[in-house]
ROROLO-43008 format. One record per residue: x, y, z of N, C-alpha, C in turn; residue in three letters. Coordinates in steps of 0.05 Angstrom, whole numbers, plus 5000, padded with zeros to 4 digits. Layout:
N
{{X, Y, Z}, {X, Y, Z}, {X, Y, Z}, 'ala'},
...
END
This chain:
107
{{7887, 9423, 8762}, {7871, 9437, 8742}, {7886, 9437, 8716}, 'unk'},
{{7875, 9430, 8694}, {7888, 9440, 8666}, {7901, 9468, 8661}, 'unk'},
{{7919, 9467, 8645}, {7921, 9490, 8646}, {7944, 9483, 8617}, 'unk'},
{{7955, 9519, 8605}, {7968, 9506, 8580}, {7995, 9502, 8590}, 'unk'},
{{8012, 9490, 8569}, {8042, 9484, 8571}, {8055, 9503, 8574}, 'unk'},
{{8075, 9502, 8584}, {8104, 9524, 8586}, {8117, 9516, 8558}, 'unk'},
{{8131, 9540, 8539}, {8148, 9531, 8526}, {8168, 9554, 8534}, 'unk'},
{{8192, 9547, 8514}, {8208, 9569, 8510}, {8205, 9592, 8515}, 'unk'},
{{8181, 9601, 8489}, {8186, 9633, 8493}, {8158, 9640, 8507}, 'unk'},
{{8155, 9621, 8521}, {8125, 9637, 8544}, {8148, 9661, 8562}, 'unk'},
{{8119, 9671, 8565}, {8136, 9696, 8585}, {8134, 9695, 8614}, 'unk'},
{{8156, 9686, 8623}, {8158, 9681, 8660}, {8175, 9694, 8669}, 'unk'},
{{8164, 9720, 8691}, {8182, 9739, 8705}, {8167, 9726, 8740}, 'unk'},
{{8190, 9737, 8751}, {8190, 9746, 8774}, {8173, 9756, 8791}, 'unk'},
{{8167, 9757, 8821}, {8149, 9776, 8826}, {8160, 9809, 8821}, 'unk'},
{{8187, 9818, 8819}, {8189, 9837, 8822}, {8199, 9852, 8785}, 'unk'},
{{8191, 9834, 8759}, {8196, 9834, 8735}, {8226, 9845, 8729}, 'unk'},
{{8233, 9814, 8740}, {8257, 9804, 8725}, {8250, 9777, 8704}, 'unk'},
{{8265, 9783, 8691}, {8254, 9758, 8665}, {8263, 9734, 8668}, 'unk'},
{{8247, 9717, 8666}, {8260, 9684, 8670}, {8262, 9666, 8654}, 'unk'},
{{8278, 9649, 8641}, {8283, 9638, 8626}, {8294, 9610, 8638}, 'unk'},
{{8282, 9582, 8620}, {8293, 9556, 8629}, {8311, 9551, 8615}, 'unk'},
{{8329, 9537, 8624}, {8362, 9526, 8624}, {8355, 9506, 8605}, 'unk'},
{{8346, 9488, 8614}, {8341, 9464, 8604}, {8318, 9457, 8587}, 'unk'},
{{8301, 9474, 8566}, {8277, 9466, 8550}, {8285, 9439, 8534}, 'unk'},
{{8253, 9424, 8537}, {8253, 9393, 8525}, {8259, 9390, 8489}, 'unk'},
{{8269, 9385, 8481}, {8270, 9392, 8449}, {8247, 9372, 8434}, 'unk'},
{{8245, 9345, 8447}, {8234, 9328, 8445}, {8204, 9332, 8440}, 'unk'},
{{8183, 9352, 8456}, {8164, 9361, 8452}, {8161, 9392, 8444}, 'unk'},
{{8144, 9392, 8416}, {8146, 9431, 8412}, {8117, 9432, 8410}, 'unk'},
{{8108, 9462, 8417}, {8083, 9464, 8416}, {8090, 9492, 8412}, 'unk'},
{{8072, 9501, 8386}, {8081, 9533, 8371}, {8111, 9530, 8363}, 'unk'},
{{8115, 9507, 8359}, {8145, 9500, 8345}, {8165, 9509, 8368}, 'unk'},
{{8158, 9509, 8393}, {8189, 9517, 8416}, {8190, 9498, 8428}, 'unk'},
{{8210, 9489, 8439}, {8208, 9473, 8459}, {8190, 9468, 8479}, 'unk'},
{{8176, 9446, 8500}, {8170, 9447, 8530}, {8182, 9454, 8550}, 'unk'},
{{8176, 9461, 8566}, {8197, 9451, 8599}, {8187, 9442, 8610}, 'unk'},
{{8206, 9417, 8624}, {8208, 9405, 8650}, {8212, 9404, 8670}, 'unk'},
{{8197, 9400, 8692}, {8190, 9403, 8715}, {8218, 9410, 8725}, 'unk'},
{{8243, 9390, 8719}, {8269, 9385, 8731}, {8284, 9416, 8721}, 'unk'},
{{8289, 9428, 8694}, {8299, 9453, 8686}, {8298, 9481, 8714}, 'unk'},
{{8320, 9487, 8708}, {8315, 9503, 8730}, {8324, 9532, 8709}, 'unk'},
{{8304, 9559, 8723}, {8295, 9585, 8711}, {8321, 9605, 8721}, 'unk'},
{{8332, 9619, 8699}, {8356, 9646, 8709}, {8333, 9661, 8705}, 'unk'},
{{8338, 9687, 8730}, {8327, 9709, 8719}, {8342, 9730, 8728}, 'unk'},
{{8340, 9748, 8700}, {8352, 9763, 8698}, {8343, 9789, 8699}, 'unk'},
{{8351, 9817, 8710}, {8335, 9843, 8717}, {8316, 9841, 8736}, 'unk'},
{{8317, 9820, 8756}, {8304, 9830, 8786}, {8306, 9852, 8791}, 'unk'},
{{8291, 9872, 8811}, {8293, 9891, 8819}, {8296, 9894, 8853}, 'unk'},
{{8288, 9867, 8864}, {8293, 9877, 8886}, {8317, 9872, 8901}, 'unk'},
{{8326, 9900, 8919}, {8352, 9890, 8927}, {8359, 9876, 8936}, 'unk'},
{{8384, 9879, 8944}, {8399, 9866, 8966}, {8404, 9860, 8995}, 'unk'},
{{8416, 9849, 9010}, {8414, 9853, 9038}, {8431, 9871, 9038}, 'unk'},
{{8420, 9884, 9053}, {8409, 9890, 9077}, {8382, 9903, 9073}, 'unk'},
{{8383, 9922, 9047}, {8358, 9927, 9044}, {8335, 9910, 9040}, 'unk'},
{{8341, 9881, 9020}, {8317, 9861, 9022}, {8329, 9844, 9022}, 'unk'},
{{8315, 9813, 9014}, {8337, 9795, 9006}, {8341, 9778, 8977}, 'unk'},
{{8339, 9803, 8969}, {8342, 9791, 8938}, {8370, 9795, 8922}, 'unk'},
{{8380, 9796, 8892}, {8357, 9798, 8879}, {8357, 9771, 8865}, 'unk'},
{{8324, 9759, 8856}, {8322, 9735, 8847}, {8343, 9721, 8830}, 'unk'},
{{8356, 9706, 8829}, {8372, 9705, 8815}, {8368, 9671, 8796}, 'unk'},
{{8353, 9645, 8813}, {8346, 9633, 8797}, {8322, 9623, 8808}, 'unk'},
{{8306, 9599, 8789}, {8279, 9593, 8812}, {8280, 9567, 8798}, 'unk'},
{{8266, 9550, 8818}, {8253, 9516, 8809}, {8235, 9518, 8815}, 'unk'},
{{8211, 9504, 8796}, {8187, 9499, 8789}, {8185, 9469, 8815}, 'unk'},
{{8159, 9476, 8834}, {8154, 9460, 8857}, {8130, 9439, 8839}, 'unk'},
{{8114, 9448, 8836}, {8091, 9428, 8810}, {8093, 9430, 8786}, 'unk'},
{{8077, 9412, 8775}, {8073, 9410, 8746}, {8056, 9385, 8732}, 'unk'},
{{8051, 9385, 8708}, {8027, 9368, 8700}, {8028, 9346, 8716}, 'unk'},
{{7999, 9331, 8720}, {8007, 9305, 8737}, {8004, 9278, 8712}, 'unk'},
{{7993, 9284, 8686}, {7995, 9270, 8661}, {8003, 9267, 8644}, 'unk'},
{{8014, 9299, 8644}, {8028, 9298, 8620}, {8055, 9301, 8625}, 'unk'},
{{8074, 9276, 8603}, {8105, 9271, 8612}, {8115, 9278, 8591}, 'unk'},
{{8147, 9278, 8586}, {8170, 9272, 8571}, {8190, 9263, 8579}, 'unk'},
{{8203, 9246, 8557}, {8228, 9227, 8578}, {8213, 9225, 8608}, 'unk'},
{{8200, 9218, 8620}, {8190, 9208, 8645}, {8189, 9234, 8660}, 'unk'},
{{8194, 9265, 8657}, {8193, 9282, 8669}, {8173, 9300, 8662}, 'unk'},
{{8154, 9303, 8683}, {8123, 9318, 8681}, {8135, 9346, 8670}, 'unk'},
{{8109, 9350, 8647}, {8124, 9384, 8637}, {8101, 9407, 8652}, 'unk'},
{{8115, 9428, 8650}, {8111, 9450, 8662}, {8082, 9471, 8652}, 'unk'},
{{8058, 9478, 8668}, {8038, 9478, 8659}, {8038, 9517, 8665}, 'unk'},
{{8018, 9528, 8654}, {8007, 9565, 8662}, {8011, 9567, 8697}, 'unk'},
{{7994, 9545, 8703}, {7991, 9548, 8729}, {8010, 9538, 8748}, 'unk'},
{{8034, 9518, 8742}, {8056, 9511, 8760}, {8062, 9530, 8779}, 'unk'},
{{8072, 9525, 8796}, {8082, 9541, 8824}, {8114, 9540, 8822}, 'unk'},
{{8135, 9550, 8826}, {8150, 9569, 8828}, {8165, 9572, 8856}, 'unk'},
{{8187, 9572, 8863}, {8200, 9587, 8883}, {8222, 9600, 8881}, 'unk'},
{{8232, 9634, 8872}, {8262, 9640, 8870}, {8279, 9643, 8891}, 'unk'},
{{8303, 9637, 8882}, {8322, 9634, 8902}, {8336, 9670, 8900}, 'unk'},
{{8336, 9674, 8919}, {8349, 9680, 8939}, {8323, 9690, 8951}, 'unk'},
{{8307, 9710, 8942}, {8277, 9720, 8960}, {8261, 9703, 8964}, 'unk'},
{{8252, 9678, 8954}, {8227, 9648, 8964}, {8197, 9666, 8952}, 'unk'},
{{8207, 9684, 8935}, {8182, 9698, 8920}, {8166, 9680, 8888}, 'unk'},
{{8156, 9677, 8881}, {8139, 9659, 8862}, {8150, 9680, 8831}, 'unk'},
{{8153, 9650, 8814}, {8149, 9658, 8783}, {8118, 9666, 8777}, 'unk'},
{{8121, 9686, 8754}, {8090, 9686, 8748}, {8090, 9684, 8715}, 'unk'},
{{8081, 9661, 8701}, {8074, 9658, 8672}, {8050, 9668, 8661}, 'unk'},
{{8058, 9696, 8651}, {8029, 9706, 8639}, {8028, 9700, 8617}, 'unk'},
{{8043, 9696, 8588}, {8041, 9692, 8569}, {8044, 9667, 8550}, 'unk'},
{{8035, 9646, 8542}, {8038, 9617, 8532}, {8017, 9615, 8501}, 'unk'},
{{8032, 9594, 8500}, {8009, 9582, 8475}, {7992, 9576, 8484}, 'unk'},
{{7970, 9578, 8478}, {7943, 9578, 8480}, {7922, 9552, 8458}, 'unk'},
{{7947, 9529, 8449}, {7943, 9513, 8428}, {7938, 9477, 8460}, 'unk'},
{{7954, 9478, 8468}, {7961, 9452, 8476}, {7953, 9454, 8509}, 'unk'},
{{7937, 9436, 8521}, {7932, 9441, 8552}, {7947, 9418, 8561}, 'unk'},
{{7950, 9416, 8589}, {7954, 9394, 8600}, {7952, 9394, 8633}, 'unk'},
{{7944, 9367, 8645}, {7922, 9372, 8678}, {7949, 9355, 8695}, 'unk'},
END
């Protein structure tokens, strides 16, 4: 499904709202003048809330993006769309991108 681009300063937290940020944004493509990300960048997040073991098994500490556009590329690496899927490491709980530009789609 279409959906818009990930850049920089989209807003991607955690399930438990810790804030996530990519390592690696594309400089190569900007949309609202920030960078893209790529599928390959992998997300720190920072201010998880959920604990630790024993109490849970968190707290998130980084996540990789499992999909992403199937058309739209950079340097040969599919960029990162609203709707991509997500897995953080240490809990296997999902990123969630609520906030993006709303200028540029891609399917």
């Amino acid at each position: 499904m279409p959906g818009f681009l990930l850049h920089l300063g989209a807003t991607v937290m955690c399930a438990h709202a810790g804030q996530a940020t990519p390592v690696a944004p594309n400089p190569r493509v900007l949309v609202s003048g920030q960078p893209t990300v790529p599928m390959n960048s992998v997300y720190l997040v920072a201010g998880c809330t959920l604990p630790p073991p024993t109490a849970a098994n968190g707290p998130c500490v980084t996540a990789q993006y499992i999909t992403a556009a199937t058309r739209v590329t950079s340097n040969g690496l599919p960029l990162l769309l609203i709707d991509s899927q997500a897995i953080c490491a240490l809990s296997g709980t999902p990123l969630i991108a609520s906030i993006t530009q709303t200028r540029v789609t891609g399917v």
